[in-house]
N, C-alpha and C positions, 0 to 999 in steps of 0.2 A: 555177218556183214552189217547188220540195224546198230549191236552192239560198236563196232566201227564207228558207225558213222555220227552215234551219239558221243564216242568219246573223242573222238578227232573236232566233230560240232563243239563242246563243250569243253576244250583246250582251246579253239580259235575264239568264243566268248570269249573265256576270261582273258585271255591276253587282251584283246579291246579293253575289257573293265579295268584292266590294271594299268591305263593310259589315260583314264578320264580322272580320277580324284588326286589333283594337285594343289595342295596350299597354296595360294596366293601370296602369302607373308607367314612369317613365323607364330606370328600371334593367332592363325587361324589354327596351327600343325593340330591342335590338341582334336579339335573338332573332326579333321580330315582324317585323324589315325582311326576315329571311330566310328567314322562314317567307312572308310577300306577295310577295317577286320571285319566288321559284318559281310561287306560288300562282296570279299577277297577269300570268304569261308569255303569256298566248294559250293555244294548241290546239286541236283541236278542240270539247273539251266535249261528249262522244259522249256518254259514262254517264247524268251527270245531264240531257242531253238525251232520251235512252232512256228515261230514268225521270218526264219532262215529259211524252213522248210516248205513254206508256202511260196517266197520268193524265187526259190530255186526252182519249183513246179510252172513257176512262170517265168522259166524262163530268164531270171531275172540274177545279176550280183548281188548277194547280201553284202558284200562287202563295201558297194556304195551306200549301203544305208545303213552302218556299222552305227550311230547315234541312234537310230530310233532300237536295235537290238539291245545296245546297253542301258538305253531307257527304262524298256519293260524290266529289265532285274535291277536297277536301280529301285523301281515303282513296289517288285516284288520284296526284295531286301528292305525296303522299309518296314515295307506290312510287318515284317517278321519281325522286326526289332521292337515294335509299337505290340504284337501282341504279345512278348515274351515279356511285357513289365511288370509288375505286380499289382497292377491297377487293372488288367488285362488276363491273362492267364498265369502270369504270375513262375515262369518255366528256368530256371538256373542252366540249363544247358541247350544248345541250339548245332546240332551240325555235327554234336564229340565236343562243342567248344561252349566254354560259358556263357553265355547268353551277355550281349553287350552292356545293360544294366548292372551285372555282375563283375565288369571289368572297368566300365568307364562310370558308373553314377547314376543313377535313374533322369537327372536334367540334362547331363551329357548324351545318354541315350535316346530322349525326345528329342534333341535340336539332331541327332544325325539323323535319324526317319526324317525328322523334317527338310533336312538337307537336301538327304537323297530325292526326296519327291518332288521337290520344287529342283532339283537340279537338273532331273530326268527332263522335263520339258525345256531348262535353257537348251540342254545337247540335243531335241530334237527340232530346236528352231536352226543350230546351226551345220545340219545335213545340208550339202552343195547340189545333191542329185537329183530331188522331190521334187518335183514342183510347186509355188505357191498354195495351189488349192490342195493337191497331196497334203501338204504341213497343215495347213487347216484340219482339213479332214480328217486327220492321223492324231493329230493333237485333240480333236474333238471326240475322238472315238477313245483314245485315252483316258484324259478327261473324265469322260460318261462312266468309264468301268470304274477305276481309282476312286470316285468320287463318292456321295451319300445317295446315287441311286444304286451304285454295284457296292463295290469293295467295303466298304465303310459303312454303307445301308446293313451291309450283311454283316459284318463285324459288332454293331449296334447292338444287331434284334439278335443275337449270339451270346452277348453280356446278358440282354436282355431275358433271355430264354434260360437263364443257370436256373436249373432250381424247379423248373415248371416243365410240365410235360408236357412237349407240340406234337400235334400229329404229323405225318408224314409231310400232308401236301405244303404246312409251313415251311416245313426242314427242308424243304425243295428250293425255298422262295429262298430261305436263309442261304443254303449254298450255291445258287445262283447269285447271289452278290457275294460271300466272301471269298468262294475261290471259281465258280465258274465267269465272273465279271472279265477276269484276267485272264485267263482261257480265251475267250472271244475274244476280247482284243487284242491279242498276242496275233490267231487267226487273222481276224481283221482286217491287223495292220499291213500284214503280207498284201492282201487282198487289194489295201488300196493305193498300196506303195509299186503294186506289180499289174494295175490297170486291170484285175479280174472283170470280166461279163459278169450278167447279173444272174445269168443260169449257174456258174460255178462260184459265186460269191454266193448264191443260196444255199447250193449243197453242204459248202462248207460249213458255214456259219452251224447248220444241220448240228456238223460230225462234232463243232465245237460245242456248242453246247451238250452234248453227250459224252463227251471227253471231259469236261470238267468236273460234270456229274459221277464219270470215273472214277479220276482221281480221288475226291471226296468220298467216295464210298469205301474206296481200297485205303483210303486215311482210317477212317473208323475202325476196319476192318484190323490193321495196324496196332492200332491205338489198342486193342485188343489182348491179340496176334503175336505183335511185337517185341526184342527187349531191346534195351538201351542202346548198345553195341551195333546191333540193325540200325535201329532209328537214327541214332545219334543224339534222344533227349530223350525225357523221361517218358515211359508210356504209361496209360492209365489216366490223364491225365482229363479226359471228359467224363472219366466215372469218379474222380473226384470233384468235379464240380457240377459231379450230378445233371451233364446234358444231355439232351434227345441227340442221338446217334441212328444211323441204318440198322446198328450191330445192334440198339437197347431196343429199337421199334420193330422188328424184323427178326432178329434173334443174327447169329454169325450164319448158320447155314445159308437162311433165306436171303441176307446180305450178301453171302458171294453169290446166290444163282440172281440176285438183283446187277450185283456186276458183271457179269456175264451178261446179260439179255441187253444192257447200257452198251457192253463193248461191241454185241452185236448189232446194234442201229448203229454205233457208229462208221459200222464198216459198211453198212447198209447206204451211208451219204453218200458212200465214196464210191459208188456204183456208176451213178450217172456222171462224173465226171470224167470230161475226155482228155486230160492230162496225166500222167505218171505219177500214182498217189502213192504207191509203192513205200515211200517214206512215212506218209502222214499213216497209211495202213500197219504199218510193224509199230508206229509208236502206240496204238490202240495194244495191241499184245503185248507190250512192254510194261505198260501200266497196269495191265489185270494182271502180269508174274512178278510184278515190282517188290521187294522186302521192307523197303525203306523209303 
């Protein structure tokens, strides 16, 4: 049924996505093909599925906030083309598919990250449903995560951290910005696009932070674990740049019983809330059997 519902979710994403990146003029097409192959690759589609999934729990249409879901994977598809460059992690395959630098240029693949992120916020000013201060708030919570306190913070002290050994409680801070920033605001957004109370906008916020921390660890784990085929890009690829990981500070064992006890607080959030979590619940089980 979960399996369903992620893959029915993630056919109605991308057909949205594949309605927002239109050239303006001919003279733009070059830019906009490389901004959509990244864009148009697959993946999962967690975030703005996270952010479907929370909308739905309230009760609410995803489908009128159809802008701010293709936002979050716009926001996401950047990151990923910004860290697959060689100034970055430096990675030739992303998805099964050559990584965007590999196909359009390395100055071609910075102005499509660029694109996409600065595009992500025109499409959620121009949601009809939200209301004023919704857009504000949605756009700030955004914002906050993408920006050099979340995403980018954590992406930073990541470059930063090649080479040197951080102990755990860092590697916490580092993956609370690079990939739990986007987590919570995926959460979030739902949250404040769907009028949550402040008792289940706490729980959740809870489960999301723990869910980020998830997925992060079942990456390393991966990254391991992994082969290419699974992944769809090369694994190995933090033991070659020599970084602190769950798997190198922890060992693989003690990293999965670390992802387990993570996936159990997050089901632990989801206790006190009095709505049908049913969804946000099986997506916790999905990400601790995930391969890829």
């Amino acid at each position: 049924m979960f399996k369903d519902y992620l893959a029915s979710s993630k056919q109605t994403i991308e057909q949205l996505l594949s309605q927002v990146l239109t050239s303006p003029n001919q003279e733009f097409k070059p830019l906009y093909e490389s901004m959509n192959y990244s864009l148009m690759q697959g993946g999962k589609r967690i975030r703005p599925i996270l952010s479907k999934a929370v909308l739905e729990m309230l009760h609410k249409n995803p489908a009128d906030y159809k802008e701010f879901l293709c936002a979050m994977e716009c926001i996401h598809t950047y990151s990923l083309v910004h860290d697959d460059l060689p100034a970055m992690d430096n990675d030739d395959y992303r998805r099964g598919n050559l990584t965007n630098h590999k196909v359009y240029g390395e100055g071609m693949a910075i102005l499509a990250g660029d694109g996409l992120l600065t595009y992500a916020f025109q499409l959620m000013t121009e949601n009809k449903t939200a209301t004023p201060q919704q857009k504000i708030d949605a756009i700030q919570c955004v914002a906050a995560a993408a920006g050099p306190e979340g995403m980018v913070g954590g992406q930073a002290f990541d470059m930063l951290s090649e080479d040197n050994h951080i102990p755990l409680e860092e590697l916490k801070v580092l993956h609370s910005g690079k990939t739990g920033a986007l987590f919570n605001a995926s959460v979030k957004l739902g949250l404040i696009l769907g009028s949550a109370n402040s008792a289940t906008t706490s729980a959740l916020m809870k489960y999301s932070n723990c869910l980020g921390l998830l997925f992060q660890i079942i990456d390393d784990i991966l990254d391991v674990t992994g082969t290419i085929e699974e992944l769809g890009k090369t694994p190995g690829s933090d033991i070659r740049q020599h970084k602190s990981t769950y798997v190198s500070l922890l060992g693989l064992e003690s990293a999965k019983n670390q992802a387990t006890l993570v996936g159990q607080q997050a089901h632990d959030a989801l206790d006190s809330i009095s709505y049908d979590t049913s969804i946000l619940s099986a997506l916790i089980d999905y990400l601790l059997e995930r391969t890829n």
